[in-house]
C-alpha positions in Angstrom: 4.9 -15.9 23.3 6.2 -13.8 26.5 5.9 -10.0 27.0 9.7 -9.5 27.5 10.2 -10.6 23.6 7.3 -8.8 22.2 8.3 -5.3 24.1 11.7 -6.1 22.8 10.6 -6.5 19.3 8.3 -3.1 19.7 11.4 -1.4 20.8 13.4 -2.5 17.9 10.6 -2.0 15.3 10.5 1.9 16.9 14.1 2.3 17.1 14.4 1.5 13.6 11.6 4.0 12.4 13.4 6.9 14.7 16.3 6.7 11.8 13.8 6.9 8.8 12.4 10.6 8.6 10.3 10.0 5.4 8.4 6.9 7.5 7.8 9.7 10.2 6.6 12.0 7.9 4.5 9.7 6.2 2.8 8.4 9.3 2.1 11.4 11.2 1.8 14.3 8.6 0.3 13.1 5.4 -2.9 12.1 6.7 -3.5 15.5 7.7 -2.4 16.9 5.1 -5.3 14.7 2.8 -8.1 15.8 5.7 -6.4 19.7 5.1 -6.6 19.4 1.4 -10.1 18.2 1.3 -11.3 20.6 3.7 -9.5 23.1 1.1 -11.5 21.5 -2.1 -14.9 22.0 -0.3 -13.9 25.0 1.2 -17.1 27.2 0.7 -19.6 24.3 0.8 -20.8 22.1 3.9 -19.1 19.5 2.4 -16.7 19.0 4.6 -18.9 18.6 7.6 -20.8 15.7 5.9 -17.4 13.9 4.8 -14.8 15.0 7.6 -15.5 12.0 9.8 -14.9 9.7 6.8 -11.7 11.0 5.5 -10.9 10.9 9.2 -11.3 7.4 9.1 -9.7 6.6 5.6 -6.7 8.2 5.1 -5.0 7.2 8.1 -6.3 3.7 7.7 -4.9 3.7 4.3 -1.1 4.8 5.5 -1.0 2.7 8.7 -1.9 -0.8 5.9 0.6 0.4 3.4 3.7 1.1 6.1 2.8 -1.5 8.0 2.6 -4.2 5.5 5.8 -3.1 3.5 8.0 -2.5 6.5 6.9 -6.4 8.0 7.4 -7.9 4.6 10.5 -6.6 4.3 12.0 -8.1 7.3 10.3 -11.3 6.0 12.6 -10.5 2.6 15.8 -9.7 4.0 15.8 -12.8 6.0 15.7 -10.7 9.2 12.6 -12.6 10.4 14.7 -15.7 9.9 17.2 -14.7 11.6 15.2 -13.4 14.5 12.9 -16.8 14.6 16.4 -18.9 15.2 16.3 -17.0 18.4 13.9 -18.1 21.1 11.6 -15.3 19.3 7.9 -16.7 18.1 5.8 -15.7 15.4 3.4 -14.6 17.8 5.7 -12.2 19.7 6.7 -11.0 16.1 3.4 -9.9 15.0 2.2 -8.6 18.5 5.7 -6.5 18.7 4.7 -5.1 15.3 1.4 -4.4 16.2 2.8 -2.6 19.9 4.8 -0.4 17.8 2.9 0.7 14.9 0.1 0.7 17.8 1.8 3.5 19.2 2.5 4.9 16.4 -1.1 5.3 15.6 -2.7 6.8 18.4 0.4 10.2 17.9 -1.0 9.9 14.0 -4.7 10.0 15.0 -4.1 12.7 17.7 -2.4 15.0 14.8 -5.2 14.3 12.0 -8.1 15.1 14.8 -6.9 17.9 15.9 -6.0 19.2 12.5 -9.3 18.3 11.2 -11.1 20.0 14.3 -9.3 23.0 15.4 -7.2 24.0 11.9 -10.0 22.9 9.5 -13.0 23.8 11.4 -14.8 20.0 11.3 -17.8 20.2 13.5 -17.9 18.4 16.6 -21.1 17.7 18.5 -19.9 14.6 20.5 -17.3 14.5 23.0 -13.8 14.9 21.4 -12.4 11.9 23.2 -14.9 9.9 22.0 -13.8 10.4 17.9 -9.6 10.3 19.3 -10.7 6.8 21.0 -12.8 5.4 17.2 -9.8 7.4 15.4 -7.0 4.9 17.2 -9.4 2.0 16.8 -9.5 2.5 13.2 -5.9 3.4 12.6 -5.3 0.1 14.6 -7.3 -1.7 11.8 -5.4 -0.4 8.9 -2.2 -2.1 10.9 -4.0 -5.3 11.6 -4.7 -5.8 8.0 -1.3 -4.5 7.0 0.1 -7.1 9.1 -2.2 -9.4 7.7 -1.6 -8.9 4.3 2.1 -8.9 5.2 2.1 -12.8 6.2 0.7 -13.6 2.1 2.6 -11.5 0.0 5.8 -12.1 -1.4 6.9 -9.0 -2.7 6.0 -5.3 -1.9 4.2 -4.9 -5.1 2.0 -8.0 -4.3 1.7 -5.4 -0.8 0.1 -2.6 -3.4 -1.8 -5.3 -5.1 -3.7 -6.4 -1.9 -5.8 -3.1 -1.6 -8.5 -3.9 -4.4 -9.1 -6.7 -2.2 -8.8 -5.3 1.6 -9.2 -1.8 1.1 -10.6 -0.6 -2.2 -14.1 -2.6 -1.6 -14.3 -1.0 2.0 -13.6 2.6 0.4 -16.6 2.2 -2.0 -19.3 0.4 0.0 -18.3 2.4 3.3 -20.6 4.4 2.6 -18.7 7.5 1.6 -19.8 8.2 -2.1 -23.4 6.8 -1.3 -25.1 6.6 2.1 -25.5 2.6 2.1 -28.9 2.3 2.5 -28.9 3.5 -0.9 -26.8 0.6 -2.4 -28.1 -2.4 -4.2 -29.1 -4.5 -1.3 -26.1 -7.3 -1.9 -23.5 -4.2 -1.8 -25.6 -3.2 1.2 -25.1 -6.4 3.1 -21.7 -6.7 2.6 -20.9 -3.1 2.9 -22.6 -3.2 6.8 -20.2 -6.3 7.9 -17.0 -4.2 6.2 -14.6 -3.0 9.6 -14.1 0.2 8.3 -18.0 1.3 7.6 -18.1 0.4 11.1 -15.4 3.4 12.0 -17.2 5.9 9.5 -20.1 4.9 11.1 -19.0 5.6 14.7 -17.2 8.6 13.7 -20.3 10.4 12.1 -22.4 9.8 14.7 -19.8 11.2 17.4 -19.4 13.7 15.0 -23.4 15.0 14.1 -24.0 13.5 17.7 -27.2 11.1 16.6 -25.9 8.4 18.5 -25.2 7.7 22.3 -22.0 6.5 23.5 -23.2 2.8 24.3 -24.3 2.2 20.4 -20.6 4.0 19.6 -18.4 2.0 21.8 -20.4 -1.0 20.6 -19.0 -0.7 17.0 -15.5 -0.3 18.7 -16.3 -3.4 19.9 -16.6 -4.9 16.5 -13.3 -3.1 15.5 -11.7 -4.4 17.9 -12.7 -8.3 17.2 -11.7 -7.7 13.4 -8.1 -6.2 14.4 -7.2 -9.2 17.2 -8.6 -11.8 14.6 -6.6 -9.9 11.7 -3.5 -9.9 14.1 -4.2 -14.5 15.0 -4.4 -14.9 11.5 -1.8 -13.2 11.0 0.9 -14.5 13.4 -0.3 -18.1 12.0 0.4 -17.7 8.3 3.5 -15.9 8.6 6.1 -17.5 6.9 10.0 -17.2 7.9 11.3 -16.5 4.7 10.0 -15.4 1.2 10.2 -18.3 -1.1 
């Protein structure tokens, strides 16, 4: 794995997504249009103030695992990846180019859907802001880690869909969204805690309500952070050159 081959494989992956509108539109825009509507459903409640910081964390999580596992498998099923690995191109330059580019990607979607939910929908922010931009990136970052991830195992893009009961569905309802998890059966509870993504709702409320200092924030980063470079080596070492 060199640097020169994974920048070259960010710049292709972002040079390819330039040309596809719809891909821009659903990366940047939709998630904040999801934060807008919900802000909108709970419009004369406090609502909104209690669940912003979640649907900050979910929605773009849930776009950045859907694009980013369709558009890798696909290059898997067009026999580009082939193609590309009978070049002096490894798997781990591959993944890490993907990861660069939808990286990037992340942090102008997470910019857009804080700033919407702060400053258009009114989400109350006792914390600093740069704090809940630098959770916000981490936890879009996750959603492409698994996307990747779940990339390297499926075969088709409907086996893409079918891999979110099992990486994304469970995190949804033990995150602690519909029920604080402390109220959960205390098996849900356990697994819930070591989920990556109640880690980012976790960090998020508390930047957001302000009950936690920064060290006990950037210390579920942290944890983010392991689960996206472990999602990204597991990744790289399953991926297979063609689909079968």
């Amino acid at each position: 794995m060199t640097p020169a081959r994974t920048l070259a494989t960010a710049g292709r992956v972002l040079s390819q997504i330039r040309h596809d509108p719809r891909t821009i539109g659903l990366l940047l825009v939709v998630p904040s249009l999801l934060i807008g509507l919900v802000a909108w459903i709970f419009t004369d409640t406090d609502v909104f103030a209690t669940i912003g910081p979640a649907m900050i964390a979910l929605f773009p999580f849930i776009v950045m695992f859907l694009v980013t596992s369709i558009a890798t498998l696909r290059e898997r099923r067009s026999g580009t990846l082939e193609r590309l690995f009978s070049m002096p191109l490894g798997k781990g330059d591959f993944i890490l180019g993907y990861a660069l580019a939808f990286g990037l990607l992340a942090i102008f979607q997470t910019a857009i859907a804080v700033s919407w939910a702060v400053w258009v929908c009114g989400l109350e922010i006792e914390g600093s802001i740069w704090l809940l931009f630098a959770v916000a990136v981490s936890d879009a970052l996750l959603g492409t880690a698994l996307g990747l991830l779940a990339s390297a195992f499926a075969r088709t893009e409907f086996q893409v869909v079918q891999f979110m009961p099992v990486l994304v569905f469970p995190q949804i309802l033990l995150g602690g969204i519909f029920l604080p998890r402390d109220q959960l059966p205390e098996v849900l509870q356990a697994i819930g805690d070591a989920l990556p993504l109640s880690f980012a709702i976790d960090a998020l409320t508390a930047v957001a309500d302000g009950s936690e200092d920064a060290a006990w924030i950037w210390g579920k980063v942290l944890v983010i952070g392991a689960w996206i470079v472990g999602s990204i080596v597991l990744g790289s070492i399953t991926l297979r050159r063609r689909t079968p």
